[in-house]
Every structure is written in structure tokens, then in C-alpha cells.
VEXDREN-337305 format. One record per residue: residue in one letter; x, y, z of N, C-alpha, C in turn. Coordinates in Angstrom, 2 decimals, decimal comma. Last residue first. Layout:
<nodes>
NODE  res      n.X      n.Y      n.Z     ca.X     ca.Y     ca.Z      c.X      c.Y      c.Z
NODE    A        X        Y        Z        X        Y        Z        X        Y        Z
...
</nodes>
This chain:
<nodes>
NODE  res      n.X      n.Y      n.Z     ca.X     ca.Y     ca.Z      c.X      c.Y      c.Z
NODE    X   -21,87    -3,17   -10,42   -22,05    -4,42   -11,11   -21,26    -5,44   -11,02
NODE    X   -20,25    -1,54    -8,97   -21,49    -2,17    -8,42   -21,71    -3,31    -8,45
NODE    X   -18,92    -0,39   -11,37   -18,17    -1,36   -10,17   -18,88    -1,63    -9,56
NODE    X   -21,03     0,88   -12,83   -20,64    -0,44   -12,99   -19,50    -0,87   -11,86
NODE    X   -21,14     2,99   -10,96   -22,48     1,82   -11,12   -22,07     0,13   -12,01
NODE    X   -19,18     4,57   -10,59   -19,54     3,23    -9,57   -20,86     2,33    -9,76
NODE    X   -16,85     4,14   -12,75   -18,12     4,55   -12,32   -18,44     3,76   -11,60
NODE    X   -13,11     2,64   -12,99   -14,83     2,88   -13,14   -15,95     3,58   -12,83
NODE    X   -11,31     4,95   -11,78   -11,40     3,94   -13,17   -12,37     3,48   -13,79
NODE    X   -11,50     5,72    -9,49   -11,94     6,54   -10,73   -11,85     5,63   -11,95
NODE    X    -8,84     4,45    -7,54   -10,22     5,35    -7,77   -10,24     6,18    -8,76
NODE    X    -7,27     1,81    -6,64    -7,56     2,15    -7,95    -8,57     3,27    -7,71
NODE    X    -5,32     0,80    -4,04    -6,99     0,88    -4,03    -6,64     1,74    -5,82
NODE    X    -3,01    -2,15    -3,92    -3,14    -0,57    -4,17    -4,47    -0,36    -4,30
NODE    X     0,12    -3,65    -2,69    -1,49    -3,90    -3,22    -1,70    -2,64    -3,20
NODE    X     2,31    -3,97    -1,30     1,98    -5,11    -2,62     0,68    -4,54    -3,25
NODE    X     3,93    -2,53     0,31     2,97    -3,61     0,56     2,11    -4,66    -0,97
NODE    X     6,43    -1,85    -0,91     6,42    -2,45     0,50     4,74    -3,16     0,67
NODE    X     5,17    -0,39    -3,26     6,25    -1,17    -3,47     6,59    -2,15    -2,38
NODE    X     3,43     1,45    -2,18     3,00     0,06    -3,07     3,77    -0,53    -3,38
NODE    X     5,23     3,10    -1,04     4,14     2,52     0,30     3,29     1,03    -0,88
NODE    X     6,05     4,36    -3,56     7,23     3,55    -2,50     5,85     2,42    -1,55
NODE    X     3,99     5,28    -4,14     4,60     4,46    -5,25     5,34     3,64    -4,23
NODE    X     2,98     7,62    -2,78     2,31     6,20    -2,78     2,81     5,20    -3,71
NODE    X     5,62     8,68    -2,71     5,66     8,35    -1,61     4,06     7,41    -1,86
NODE    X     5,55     9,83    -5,37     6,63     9,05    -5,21     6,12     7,83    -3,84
NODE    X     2,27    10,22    -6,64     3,33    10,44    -6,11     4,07     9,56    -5,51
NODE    X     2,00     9,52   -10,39     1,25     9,16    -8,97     2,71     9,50    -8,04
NODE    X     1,74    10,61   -13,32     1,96    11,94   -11,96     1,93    11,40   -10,05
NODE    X     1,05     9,94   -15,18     2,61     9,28   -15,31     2,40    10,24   -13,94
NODE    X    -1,06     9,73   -16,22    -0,72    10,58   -16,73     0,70    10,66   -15,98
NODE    X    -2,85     6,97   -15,20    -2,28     7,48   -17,06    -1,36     8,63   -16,98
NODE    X    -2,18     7,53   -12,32    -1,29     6,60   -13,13    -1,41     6,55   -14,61
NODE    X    -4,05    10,03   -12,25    -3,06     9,65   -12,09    -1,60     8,73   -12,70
NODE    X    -6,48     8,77   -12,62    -5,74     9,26   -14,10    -4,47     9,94   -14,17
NODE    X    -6,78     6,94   -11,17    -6,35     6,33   -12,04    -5,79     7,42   -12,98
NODE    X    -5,29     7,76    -7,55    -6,45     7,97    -8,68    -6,20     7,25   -10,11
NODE    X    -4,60     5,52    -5,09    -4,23     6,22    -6,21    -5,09     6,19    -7,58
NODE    X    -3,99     4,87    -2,06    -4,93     5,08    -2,94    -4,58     5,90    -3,85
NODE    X    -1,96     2,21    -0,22    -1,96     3,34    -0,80    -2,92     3,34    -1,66
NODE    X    -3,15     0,44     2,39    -2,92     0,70     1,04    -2,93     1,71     0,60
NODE    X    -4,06     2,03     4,70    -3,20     0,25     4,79    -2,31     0,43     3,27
NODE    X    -4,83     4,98     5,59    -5,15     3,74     4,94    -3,57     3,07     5,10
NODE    X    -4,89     5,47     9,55    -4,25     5,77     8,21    -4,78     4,50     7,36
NODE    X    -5,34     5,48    12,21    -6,44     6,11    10,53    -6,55     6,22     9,88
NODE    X    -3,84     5,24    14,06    -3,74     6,30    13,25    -4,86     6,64    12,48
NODE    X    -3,68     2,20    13,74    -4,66     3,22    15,07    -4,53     4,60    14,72
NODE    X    -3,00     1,89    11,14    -4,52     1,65    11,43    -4,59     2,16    12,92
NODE    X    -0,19     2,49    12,03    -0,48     3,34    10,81    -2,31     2,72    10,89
NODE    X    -0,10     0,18    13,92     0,05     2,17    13,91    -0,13     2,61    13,16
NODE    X     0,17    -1,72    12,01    -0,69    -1,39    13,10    -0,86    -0,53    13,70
NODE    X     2,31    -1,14    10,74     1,33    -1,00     9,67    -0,32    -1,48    10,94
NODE    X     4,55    -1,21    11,97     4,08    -0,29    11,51     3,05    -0,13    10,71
NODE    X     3,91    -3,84    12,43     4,09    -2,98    14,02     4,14    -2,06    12,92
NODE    X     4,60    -5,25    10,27     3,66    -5,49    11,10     3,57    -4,17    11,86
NODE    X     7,55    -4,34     9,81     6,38    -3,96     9,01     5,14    -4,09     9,59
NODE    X     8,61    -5,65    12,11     8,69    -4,54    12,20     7,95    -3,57    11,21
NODE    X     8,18    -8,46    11,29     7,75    -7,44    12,64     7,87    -5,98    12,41
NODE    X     9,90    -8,74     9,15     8,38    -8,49     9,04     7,52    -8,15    10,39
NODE    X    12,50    -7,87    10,25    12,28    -7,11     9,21    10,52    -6,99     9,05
NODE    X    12,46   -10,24    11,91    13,05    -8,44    12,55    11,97    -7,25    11,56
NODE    X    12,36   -12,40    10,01    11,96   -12,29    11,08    11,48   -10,67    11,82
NODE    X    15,02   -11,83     9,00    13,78   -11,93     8,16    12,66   -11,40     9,24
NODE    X    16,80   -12,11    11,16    16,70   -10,69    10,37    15,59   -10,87     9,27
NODE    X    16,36   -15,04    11,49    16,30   -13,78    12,73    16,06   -12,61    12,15
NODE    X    17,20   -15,96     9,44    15,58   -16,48     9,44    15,24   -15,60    10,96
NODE    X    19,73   -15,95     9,40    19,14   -15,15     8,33    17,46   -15,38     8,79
NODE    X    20,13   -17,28    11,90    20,46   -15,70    11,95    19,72   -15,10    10,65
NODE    X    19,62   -20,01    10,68    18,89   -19,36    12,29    19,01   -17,73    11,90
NODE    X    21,63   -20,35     9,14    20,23   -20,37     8,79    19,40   -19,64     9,87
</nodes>
């Protein structure tokens, strides 16, 4: 139990620590992907993978911003 709860452990440090370099960098956290993008089947591989490791994704263009205001 110890050793699997060591390499768990390893694994989310080490996402941590890259995803704190990737913000002193400048880099977004979340991958941003246009929407008509994802209608038209074209979002690239590498923001597909970076939403597969973090879970969450910025959406732009889907709404107008007066109603996302709203």
C-alpha cells in the first residue's frame, strides 16, 4: 500500500511542478479551444492531450459576450 500511495504521490507532484512552470511561464493552465473548432472535428491533438491530464477546458466563441455577460 505504502509503495502504490509513493508512485501516486510521484505522479501528482510531478503534475503540480509542471503546471507551476507552465504559470511562471505564462502559460495558460487550461487548454483554450475555439468552439468551432470542436464542431468541426479540427481541435489540435496537443490541446486534446493537455484536456485529457487536466480535466477542464476554456470554450471561446460559443457565445457572444453579451450574453456570456448575462
Amino acid at each position: 500500500m505504502e509503495e502504490v500511495f509513493a508512485v501516486v504521490e510521484r505522479r501528482v507532484r510531478a503534475e503540480v511542478d509542471g503546471i507551476t512552470a507552465a504559470r511562471q511561464r505564462g502559460e495558460t493552465i487550461w487548454p483554450v479551444i475555439d468552439y468551432a473548432d470542436i464542431g468541426a472535428g479540427a481541435v489540435p491533438d496537443e490541446a486534446l492531450s493537455l484536456l485529457r491530464r487536466r480535466g477542464c477546458l476554456v470554450v471561446r466563441g460559443h457565445f457572444d459576450r453579451g450574453q456570456a455577460l448575462g
